[in-house]
C-alpha positions in Angstrom: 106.0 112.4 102.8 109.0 113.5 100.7 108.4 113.2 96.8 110.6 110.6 95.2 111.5 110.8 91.6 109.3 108.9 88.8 112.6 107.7 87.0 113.4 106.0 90.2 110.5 104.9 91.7 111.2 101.5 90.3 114.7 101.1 91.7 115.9 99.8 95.0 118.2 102.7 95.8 116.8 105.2 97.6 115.4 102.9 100.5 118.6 102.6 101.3 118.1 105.5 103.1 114.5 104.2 104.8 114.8 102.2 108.3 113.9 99.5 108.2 114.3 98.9 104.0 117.9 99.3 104.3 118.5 96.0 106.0 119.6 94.5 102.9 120.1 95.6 99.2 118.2 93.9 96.9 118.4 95.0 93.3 115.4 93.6 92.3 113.0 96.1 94.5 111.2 99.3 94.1 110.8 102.4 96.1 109.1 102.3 99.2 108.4 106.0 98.8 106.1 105.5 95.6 104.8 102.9 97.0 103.5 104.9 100.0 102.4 107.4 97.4 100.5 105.1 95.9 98.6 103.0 98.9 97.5 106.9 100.0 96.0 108.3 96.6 94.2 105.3 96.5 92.6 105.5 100.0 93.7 102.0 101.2 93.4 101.9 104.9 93.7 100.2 108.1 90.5 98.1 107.0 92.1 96.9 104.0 94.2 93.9 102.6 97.1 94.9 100.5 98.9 91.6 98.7 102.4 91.8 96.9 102.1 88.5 94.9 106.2 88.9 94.0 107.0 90.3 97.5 110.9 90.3 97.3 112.4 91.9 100.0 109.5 93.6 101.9 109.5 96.7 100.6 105.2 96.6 100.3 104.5 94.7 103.6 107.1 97.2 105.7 105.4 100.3 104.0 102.1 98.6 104.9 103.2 98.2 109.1 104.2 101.7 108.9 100.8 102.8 107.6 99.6 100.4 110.2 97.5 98.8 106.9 97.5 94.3 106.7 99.1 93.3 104.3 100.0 89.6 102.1 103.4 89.0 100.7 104.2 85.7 98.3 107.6 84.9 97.9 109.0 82.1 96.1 113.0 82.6 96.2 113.8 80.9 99.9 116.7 83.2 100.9 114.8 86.3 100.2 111.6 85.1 101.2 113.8 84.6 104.7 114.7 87.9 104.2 111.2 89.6 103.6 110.4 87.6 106.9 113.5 88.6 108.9 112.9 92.6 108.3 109.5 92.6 109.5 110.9 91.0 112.7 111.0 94.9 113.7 108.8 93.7 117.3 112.0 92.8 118.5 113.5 94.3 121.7 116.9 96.4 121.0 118.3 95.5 123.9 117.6 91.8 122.8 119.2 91.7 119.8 122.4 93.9 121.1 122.7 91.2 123.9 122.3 88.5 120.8 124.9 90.4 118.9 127.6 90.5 121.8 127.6 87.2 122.3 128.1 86.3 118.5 130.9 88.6 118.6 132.5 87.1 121.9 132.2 83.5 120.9 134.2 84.6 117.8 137.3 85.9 119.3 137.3 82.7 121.0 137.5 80.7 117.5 139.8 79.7 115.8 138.1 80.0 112.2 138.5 77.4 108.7 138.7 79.2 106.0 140.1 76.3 103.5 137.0 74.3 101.9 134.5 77.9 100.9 134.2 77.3 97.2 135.9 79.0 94.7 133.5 82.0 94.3 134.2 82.4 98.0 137.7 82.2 98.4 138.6 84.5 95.5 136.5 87.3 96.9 138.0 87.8 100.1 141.3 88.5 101.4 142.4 86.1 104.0 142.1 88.0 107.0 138.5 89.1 106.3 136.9 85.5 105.3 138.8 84.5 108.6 136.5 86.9 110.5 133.5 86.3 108.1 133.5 81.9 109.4 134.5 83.0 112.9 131.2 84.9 112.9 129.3 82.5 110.8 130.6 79.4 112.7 129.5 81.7 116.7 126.2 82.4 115.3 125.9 78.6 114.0 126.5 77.5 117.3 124.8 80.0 119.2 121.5 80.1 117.2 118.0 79.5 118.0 114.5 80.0 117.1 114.2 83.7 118.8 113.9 86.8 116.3 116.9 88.2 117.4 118.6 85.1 116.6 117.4 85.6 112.8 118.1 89.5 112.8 121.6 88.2 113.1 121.8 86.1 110.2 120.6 88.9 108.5 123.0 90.9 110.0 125.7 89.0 108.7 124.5 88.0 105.3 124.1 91.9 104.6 127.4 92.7 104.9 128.9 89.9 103.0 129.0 92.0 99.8 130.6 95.4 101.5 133.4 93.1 103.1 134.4 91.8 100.4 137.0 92.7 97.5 135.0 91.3 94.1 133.6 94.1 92.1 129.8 93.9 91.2 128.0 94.1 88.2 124.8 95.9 87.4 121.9 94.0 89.1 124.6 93.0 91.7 126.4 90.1 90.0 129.5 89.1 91.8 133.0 89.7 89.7 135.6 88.2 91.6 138.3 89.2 88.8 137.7 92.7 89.4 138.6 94.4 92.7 136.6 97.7 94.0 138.1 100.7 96.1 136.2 100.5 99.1 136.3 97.4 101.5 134.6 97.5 105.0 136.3 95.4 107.6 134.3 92.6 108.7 133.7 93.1 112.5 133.6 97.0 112.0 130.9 96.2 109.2 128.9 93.5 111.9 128.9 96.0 114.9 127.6 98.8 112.5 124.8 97.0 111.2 123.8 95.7 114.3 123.7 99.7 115.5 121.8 100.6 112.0 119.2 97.5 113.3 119.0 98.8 116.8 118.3 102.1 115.8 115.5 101.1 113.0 113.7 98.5 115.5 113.5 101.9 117.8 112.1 103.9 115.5 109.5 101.5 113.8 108.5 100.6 117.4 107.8 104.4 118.1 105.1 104.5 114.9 103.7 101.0 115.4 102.8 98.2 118.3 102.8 95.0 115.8 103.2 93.5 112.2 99.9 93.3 110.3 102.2 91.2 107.1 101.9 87.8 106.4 104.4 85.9 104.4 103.9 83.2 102.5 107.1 81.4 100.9 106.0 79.8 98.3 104.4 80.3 94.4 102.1 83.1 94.2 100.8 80.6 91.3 98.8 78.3 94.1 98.2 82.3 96.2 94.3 80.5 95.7 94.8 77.7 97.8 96.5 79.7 100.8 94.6 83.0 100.7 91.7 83.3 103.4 90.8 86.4 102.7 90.2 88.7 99.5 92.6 91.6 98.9 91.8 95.2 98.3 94.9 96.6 96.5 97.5 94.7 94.7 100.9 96.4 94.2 104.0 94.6 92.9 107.0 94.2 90.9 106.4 90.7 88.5 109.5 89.3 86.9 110.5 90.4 83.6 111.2 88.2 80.4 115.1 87.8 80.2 115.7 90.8 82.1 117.0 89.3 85.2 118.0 85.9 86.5 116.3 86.5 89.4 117.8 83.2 91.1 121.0 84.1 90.3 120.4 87.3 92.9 121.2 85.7 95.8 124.2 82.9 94.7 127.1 85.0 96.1 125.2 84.8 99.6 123.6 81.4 99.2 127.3 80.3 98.4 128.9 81.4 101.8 125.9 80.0 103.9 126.4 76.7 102.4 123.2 76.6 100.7 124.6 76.0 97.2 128.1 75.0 95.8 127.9 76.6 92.9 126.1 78.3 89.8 125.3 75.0 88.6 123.6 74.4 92.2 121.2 77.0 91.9 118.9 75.6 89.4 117.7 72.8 91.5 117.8 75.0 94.7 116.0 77.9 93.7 115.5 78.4 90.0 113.0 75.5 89.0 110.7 77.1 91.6 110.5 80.4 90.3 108.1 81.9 87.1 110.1 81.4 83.9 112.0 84.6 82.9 115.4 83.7 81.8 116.4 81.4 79.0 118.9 79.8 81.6 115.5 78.7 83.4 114.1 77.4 79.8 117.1 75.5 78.5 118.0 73.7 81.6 114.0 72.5 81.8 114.2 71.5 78.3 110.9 72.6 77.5 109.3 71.6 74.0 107.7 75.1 72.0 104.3 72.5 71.2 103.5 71.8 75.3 104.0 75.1 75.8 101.8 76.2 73.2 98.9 73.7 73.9 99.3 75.2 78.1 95.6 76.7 79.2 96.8 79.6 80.5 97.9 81.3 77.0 94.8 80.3 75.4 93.5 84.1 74.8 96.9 85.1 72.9 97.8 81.3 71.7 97.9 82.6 67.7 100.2 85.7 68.4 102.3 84.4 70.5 103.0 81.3 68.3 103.7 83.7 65.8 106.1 85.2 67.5 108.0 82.6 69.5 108.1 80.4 65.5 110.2 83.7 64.9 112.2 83.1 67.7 113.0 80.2 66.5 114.0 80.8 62.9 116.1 83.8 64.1 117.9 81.1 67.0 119.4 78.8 64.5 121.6 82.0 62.7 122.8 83.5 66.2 125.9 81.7 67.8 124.6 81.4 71.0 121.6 79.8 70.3 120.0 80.7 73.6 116.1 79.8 73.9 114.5 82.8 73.8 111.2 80.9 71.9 110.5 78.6 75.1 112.0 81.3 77.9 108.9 83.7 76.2 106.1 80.8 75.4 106.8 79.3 79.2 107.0 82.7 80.5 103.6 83.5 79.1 102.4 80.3 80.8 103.2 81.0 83.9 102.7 85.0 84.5 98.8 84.3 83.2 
């Protein structure tokens, strides 16, 4: 098991290089390597439950099936939650999925795509010629889909190479930048039938070291992981959210956008946001939460006179700074909700 290096153990990058992992990038993940590390110098086993309360994209439950150890992911953000689902869908038959793939890919030839009507994020992304290809593929697996695993491999597929096809720039934790324009853009179909190979390849290889899944997923609020769990864990390794450091259902807009799923950033509260822990002071704002409910809240009882301290601060220092953002209910409702 190769070493990986402590400052990166916390970062997504290097399973880009894992099969399996490399499915999709998601910024907000850590490195299945430690977490391998980890899960061995503790001794957890085959006999053992291993839950990932903030599961993200899979990386604990795929490190799990490759140890052959169960395992119990919580997800709350619905596109990566269908994500986390879709990569341990690695039971599926190559030669299924490449059959899947091909037809996909004939049924687009024969369309003629709509480009005119993507929102605005969309349309300034691409060049022409590549969002033409991009609803041609989207619109043959629309009509082609259906409930088989191969089916889903290919919306994953697809929604993984919408970032590499595409001409916007991206920021650091992967915001979209539409007004700036980055060197290297993969052709859409070259991008599809390369990912489907990568997928092929990974499905082989994970089949060789395992026979099934031993992850379950729940999509939903690790808050209420009480009511759901039927049996006790015996490890618990994760990645929580962290106060203001990430809008964390912003991740996904630039794909949620092109599926349909959203409109636009003022979309995503409702769809994804409102669901999630409080961590940004977009997410405290657009709740209008008052500082003296959050205070009075249970579940900050055992810190109640420090942390009014400090958010009262917060508050005092909010009324001098232009922007005014609510960092005093963002860290009270945060508080709240992590405990």
């Amino acid at each position: 098991m190769p070493d990986i290096k402590v400052s990166r153990s916390g970062t997504f990058v290097d399973n880009m290089a894992l099969p399996v992992h490399r499915w999709f990038r998601y910024s907000a993940g850590f490195a299945a390597q430690w977490v391998e590390q980890v899960l061995v110098e503790w001794g957890v086993g085959k006999q053992h439950l291993v839950l990932d309360p903030f599961a993200g994209s899979g990386t604990v439950p795929i490190v799990c099936d490759t140890l052959g150890t169960p395992s119990l992911g919580v997800e709350a953000h619905p596109v990566v939650s269908r994500i986390c689902k879709a990569k341990l869908l690695w039971t599926t038959p190559p030669e299924r999925l490449a059959a899947f793939a091909s037809n996909v890919l004939r049924e687009s030839e024969e369309r003629i795509s709509r480009t005119v009507g993507y929102p605005p994020l969309i349309e300034r992304s691409y060049d022409p010629d590549a969002l033409t290809s991009l609803d041609a593929l989207k619109s043959s697996w629309l009509q082609l889909r259906d409930r088989s695993q191969e089916s889903e491999l290919v919306w994953l597929a697809l929604t993984a190479i919408l970032r590499p096809t595409s001409r916007a720039g991206t920021a650091q934790w992967q915001y979209i930048l539409p007004n700036k324009t980055k060197k290297k853009v993969i052709a859409p179909l070259f991008a599809f039938e390369r990912q489907i190979e990568i997928i092929k390849a990974d499905l082989r290889w994970m089949q060789a070291r395992a026979s099934q899944s031993l992850a379950e997923i729940i999509a939903g609020d690790a808050r209420t992981l009480a009511d759901n769990a039927s049996r006790d864990v015996d490890a618990v390794i994760t990645s929580p959210p962290y106060a203001n450091n990430y809008d964390y259902a912003d991740a996904l807009r630039f794909e949620m956008t092109f599926w349909g799923d959203v409109n636009g950033w003022g979309d995503i509260h409702d769809a994804v946001r409102k669901h999630l822990i409080v961590s940004s002071s977009q997410h405290s704002s657009r709740e209008r939460l008052r500082l003296p409910d959050l205070l009075r809240s249970e579940g900050v009882a055992p810190i109640r006179p420090e942390l009014t301290r400090v958010v009262e601060q917060l508050a005092e220092v909010r009324e001098s700074r232009g922007g005014k953002k609510h960092y005093h209910t963002m860290v009270a409702a945060y508080c709240r909700d992590i405990s």
